[in-house]
Structures are given as C-alpha cells and as structure tokens.
C-alpha positions in Angstrom: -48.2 -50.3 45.5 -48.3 -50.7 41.6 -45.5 -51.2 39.5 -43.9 -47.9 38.7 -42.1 -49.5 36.1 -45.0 -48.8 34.3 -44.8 -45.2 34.4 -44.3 -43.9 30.7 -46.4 -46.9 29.0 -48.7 -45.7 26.1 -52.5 -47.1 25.1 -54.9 -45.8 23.1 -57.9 -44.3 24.8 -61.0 -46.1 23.9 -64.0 -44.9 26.5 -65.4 -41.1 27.0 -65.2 -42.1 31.2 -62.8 -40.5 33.4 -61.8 -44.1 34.4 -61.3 -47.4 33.1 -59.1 -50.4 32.7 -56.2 -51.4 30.9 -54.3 -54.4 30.4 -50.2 -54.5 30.5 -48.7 -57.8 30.2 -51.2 -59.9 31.0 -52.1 -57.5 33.7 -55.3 -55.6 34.0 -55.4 -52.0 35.9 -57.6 -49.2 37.2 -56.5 -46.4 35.3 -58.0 -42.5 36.0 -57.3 -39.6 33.4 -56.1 -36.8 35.0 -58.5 -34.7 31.6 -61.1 -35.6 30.1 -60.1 -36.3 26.4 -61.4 -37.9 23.5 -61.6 -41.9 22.3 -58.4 -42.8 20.0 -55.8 -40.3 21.9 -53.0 -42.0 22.8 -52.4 -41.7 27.2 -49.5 -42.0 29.4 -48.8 -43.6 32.6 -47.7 -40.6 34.7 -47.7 -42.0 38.2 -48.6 -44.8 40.4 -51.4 -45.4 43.3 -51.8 -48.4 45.4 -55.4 -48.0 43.9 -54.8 -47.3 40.2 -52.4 -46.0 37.6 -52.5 -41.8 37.3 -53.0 -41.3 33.0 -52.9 -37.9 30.6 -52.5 -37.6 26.8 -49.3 -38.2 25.1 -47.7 -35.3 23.8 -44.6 -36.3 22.4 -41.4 -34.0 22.8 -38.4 -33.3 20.5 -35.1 -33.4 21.7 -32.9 -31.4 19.4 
C-alpha cells in the first residue's frame, strides 16, 4: 500500500491526461484524477491505492 500520509498533499496540475506522475520527496507516483480538469489547477491527494494515489481539485475551505 502507498503512504497515506500523503493524503491531503497539493501539486499543480501540468497535463490534460486523466493520469500521470508526480514526485513527493524524492518519490515518484501514479496519480489518477478523479475529473478531468485543466493544466495549472492545483490537485489533492484524496486517497490511497496499492497502484496509485486517488487526486481531485483543491478547493479550499474556510473555517469561521
């Protein structure tokens, strides 16, 4: 299994594919978009997979 203490790490989208990789300390992974969205939105780690990391876009919240 991946790390899951990579769940909630950020990176800036820069590919129109549904997949890709990504590197996180030193560390590069098989990441799949849950949406498609557009190159410079920023993503999310959202889960694990013994395959690949589980991305969306970043939409931050307020807490008030």
């Amino acid at each position: 299994m991946l790390d899951e203490r990579l769940i909630g790490e950020k990176f800036i989208n820069k590919s129109t594919e549904m997949s890709g990789t990504v590197m996180f300390y030193g560390v590069r992974y098989h990441y799949k978009l849950q949406e498609n969205v557009p190159i410079g939105t920023t993503l999310v780690v959202v889960a694990v997979t013994p395959r690949y990391l589980l991305v969306q876009r970043y939409e931050p919240k307020l807490d008030y």
